[in-house]
C-alpha positions in Angstrom: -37.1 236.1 -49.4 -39.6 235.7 -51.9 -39.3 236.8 -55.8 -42.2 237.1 -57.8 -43.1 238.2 -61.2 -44.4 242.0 -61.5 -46.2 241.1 -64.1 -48.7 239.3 -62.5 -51.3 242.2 -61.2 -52.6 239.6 -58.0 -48.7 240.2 -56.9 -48.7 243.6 -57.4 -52.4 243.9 -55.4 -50.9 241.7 -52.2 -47.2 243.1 -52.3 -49.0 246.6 -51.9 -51.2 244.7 -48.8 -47.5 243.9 -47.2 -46.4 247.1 -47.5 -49.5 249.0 -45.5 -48.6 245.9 -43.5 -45.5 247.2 -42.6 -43.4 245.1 -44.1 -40.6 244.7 -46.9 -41.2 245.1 -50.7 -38.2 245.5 -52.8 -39.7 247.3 -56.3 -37.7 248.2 -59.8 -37.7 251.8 -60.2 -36.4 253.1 -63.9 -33.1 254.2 -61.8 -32.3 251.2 -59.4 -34.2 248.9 -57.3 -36.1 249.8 -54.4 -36.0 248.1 -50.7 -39.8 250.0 -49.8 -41.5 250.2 -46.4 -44.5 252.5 -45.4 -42.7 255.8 -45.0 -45.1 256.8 -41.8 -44.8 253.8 -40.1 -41.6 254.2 -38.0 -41.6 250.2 -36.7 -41.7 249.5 -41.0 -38.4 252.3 -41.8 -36.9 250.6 -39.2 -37.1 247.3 -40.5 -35.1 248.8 -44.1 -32.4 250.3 -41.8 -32.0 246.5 -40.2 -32.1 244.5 -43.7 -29.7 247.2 -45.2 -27.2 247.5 -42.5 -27.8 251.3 -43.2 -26.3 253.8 -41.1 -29.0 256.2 -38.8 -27.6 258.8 -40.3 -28.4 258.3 -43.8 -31.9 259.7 -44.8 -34.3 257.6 -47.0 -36.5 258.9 -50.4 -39.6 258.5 -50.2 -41.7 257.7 -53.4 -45.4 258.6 -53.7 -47.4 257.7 -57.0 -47.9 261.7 -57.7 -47.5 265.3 -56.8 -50.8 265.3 -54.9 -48.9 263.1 -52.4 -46.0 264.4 -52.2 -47.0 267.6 -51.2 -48.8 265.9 -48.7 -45.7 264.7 -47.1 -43.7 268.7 -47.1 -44.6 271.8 -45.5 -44.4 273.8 -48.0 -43.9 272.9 -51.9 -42.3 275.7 -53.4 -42.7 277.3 -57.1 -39.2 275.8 -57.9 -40.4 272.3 -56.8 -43.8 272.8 -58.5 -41.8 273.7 -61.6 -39.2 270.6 -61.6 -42.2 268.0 -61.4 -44.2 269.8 -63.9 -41.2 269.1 -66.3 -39.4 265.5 -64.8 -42.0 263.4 -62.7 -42.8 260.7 -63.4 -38.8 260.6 -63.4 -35.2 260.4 -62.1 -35.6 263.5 -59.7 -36.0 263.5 -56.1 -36.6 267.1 -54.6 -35.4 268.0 -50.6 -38.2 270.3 -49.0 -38.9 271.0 -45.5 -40.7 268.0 -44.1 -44.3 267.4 -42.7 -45.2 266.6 -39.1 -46.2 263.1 -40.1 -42.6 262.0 -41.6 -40.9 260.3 -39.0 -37.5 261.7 -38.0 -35.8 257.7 -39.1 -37.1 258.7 -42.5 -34.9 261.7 -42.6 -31.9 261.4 -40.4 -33.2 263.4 -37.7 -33.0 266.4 -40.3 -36.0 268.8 -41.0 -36.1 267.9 -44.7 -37.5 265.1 -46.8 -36.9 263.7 -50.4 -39.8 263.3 -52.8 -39.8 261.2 -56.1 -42.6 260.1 -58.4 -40.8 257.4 -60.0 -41.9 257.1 -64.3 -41.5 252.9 -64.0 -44.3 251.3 -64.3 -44.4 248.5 -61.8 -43.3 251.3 -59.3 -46.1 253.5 -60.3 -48.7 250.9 -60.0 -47.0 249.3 -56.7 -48.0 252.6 -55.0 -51.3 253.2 -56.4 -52.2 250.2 -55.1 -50.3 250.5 -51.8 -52.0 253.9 -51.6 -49.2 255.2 -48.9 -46.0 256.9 -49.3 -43.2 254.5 -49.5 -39.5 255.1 -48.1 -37.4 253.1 -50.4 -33.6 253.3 -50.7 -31.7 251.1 -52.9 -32.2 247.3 -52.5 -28.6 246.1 -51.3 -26.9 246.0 -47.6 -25.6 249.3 -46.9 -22.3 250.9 -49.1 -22.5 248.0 -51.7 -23.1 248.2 -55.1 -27.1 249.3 -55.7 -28.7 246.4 -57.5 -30.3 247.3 -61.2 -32.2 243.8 -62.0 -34.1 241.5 -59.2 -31.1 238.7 -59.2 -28.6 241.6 -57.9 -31.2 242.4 -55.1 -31.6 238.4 -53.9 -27.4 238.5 -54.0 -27.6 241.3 -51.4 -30.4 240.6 -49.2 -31.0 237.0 -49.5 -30.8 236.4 -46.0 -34.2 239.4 -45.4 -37.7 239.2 -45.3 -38.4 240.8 -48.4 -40.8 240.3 -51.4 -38.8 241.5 -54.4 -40.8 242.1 -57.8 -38.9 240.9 -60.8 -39.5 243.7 -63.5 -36.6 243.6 -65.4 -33.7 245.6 -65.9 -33.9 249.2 -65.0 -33.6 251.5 -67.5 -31.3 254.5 -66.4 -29.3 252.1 -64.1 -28.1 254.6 -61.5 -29.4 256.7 -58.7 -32.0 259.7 -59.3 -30.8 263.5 -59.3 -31.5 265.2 -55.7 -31.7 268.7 -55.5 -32.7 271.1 -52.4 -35.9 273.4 -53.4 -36.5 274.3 -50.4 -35.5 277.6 -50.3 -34.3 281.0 -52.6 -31.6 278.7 -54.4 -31.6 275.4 -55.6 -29.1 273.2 -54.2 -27.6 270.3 -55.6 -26.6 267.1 -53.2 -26.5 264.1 -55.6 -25.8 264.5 -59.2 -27.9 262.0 -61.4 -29.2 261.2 -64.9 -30.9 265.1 -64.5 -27.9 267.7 -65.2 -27.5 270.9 -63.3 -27.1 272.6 -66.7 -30.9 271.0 -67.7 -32.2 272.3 -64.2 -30.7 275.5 -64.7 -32.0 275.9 -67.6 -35.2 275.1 -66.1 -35.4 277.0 -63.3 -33.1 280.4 -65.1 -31.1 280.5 -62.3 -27.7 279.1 -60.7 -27.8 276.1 -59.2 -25.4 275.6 -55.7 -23.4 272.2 -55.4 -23.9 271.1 -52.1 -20.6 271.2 -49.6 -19.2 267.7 -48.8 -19.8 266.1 -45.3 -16.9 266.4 -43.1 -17.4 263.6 -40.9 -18.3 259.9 -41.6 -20.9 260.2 -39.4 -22.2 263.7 -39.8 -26.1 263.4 -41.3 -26.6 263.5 -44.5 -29.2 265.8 -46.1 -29.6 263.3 -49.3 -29.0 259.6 -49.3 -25.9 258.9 -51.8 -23.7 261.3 -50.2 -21.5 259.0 -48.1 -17.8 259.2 -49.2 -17.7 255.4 -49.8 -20.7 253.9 -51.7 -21.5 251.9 -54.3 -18.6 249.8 -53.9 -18.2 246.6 -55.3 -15.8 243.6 -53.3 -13.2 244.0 -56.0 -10.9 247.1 -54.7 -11.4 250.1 -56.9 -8.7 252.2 -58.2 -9.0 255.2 -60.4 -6.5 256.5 -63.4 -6.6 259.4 -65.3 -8.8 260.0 -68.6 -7.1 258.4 -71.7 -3.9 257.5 -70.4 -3.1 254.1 -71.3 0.4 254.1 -70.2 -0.9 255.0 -66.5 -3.5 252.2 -67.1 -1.0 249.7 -67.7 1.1 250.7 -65.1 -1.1 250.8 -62.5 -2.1 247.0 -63.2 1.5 245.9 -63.0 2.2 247.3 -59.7 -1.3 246.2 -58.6 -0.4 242.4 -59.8 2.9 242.9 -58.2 1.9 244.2 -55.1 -0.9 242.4 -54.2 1.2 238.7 -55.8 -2.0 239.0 -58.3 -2.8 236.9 -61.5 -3.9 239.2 -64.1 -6.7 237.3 -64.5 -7.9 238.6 -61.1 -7.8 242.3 -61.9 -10.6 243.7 -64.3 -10.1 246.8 -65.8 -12.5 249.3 -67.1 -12.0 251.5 -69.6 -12.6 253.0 -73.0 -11.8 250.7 -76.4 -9.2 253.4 -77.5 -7.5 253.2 -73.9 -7.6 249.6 -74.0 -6.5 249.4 -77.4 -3.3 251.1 -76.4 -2.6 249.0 -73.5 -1.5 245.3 -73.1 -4.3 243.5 -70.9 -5.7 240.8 -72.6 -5.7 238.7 -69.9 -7.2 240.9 -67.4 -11.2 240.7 -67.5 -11.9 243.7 -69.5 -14.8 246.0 -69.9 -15.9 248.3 -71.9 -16.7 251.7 -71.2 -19.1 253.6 -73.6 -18.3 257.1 -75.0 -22.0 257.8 -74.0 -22.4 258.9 -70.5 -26.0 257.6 -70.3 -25.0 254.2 -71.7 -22.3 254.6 -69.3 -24.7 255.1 -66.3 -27.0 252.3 -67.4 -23.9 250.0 -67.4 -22.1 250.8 -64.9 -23.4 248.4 -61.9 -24.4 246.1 -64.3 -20.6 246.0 -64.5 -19.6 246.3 -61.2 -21.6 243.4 -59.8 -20.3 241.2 -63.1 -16.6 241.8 -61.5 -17.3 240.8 -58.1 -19.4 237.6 -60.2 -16.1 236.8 -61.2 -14.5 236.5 -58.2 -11.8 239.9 -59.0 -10.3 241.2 -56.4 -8.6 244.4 -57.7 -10.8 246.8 -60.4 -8.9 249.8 -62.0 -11.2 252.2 -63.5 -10.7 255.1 -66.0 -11.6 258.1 -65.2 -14.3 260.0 -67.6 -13.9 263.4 -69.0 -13.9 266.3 -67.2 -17.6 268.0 -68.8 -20.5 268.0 -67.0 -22.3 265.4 -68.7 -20.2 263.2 -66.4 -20.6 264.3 -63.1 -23.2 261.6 -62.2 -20.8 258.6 -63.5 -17.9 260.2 -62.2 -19.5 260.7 -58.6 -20.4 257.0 -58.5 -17.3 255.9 -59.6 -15.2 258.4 -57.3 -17.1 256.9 -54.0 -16.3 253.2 -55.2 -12.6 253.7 -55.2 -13.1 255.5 -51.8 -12.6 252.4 -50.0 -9.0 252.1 -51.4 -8.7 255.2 -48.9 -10.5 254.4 -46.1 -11.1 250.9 -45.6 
């Protein structure tokens, strides 16, 4: 593994040569960091499902540099789609249309549709003008962990692969883009993001549909970020209610009893009012902002700080029940799914 600066435009001109190439560029995007391979080239999508661990069954987005090229890669682009680009791309929104012939099926799970973004960050944007190819890229960590939002989280993950990651930074929204179905009548939701269904319905002036869970564990996916378990950190997750601090507190004293835990082991979570209330001073603490999109920009940041430390137990509080919160409250729901199903 190589990382290099993104600043420099000589890496920016030979990491796009690697990717036509076929090989592995890991890229920041303004969401979370890329693990990119030349979307037609089946032997180069491959090599992302190998690095990642990632299951066959969970599709990859691919990112072009702008809508020209992403219609190249659908069979139809669609007045809703042509709408939602007009008003978010360069952005955090990936839209699900009915794929073109050239796709391969590894990019899309064997499914009939494909996931377009034009990301707005600026290494990514000039990373595929240069490339000049479409670019499958799904977060830059092994498969179910937690997605990496600066270039030291991807090395952590995927140390071990032969990737080129460009150092840009931190990314700026922190979590995983909006994906929404526009392939047909009505627009279907399958991944809730920094994008709200409210602002796309208001949009589009018409009712968005939330997509049905899968009811398999290895059923396809029609959007990447669907998987009941994902972005988990090592540290076990467990959820408690919204500003209950006596359910907070609770929860870490059987968790320390249970599991024959110092409390120094368990990190918790939470908002400063909840953890004013409750006695945790020596658990590692942290602090969860009243803002979901500070939230969102935070929360791996957060999650890969607790498995830094070595935790093995992190209890979470749960956000509000509004709308605003359904991305953060999806991401955090499918890290504490491991305390179900592992």
């Amino acid at each position: 593994m190589r990382c290099l600066s993104a600043a420099d435009s000589v890496v920016i001109a030979a990491a796009a040569h690697r990717l036509r190439e076929g090989q592995l560029v890991a890229f920041p995007t303004e969401t979370v960091y890329g693990l990119g391979a030349h979307a037609l080239d089946p032997e180069a999508v491959a090599r992302i499902y190998a690095a990642k661990g990632r299951p066959a069954h969970n599709p990859i987005i691919v990112h072009v540099a702008d809508v020209e090229a992403a219609r190249a890669l659908v069979a139809e682009w669609t007045p809703q789609a042509e709408r939602l680009a007009r008003r978010w791309w360069p952005g955090p929104l990936t839209l699900v249309l009915r794929k073109a012939s050239s796709v391969p099926d590894s990019v899309t799970a064997g499914l009939p549709k494909v996931g377009v973004r034009v990301p707005a960050h600026p290494v990514a944007l000039a990373l595929l003008q240069a490339a000049r190819v479409p670019v499958a890229a799904p977060s830059a960590n092994r498969s179910n962990e937690v997605s990496p939002t600066c270039a030291a989280h991807v090395v952590r993950s995927l140390g071990e692969a032969d990737v080129w990651v460009l150092d840009g930074g931190a990314c700026a929204v922190g979590i995983e883009s909006t994906v929404i179905d526009v392939s047909g009548e009505t627009p279907v939701l399958l991944r809730p993001g920094g994008i709200s269904r409210e602002e796309i319905e208001r949009e589009l002036g018409i009712t968005v549909r939330v997509a049905a869970k899968a009811t398999r564990e290895d059923e396809a996916r029609v959007a990447p970020g669907m998987m009941r378990k994902h972005y988990a950190p090592k540290a076990r997750v467990h959820l408690v209610p919204y500003g209950d601090a006596a359910t907070l507190q609770a929860t870490v004293d059987r968790l320390a009893q249970e599991a024959q835990l110092d409390l120094r082991q368990i990190a918790v979570l939470a908002s400063s009012a909840t953890l004013r209330q409750a006695n945790l001073t020596e658990c590692a603490l942290f602090l969860a902002s009243s803002d979901p999109s500070v939230y969102a920009h935070q929360l791996y940041a957060y999650l890969h700080a607790v498995d830094e430390r070595g935790c093995a137990v992190l209890v979470i509080e749960s956000t509000p029940e509004l709308s605003v919160w359904d991305a953060v409250r999806d991401r955090i729901q499918r890290a504490a799914a491991q305390a179900e199903i592992s």
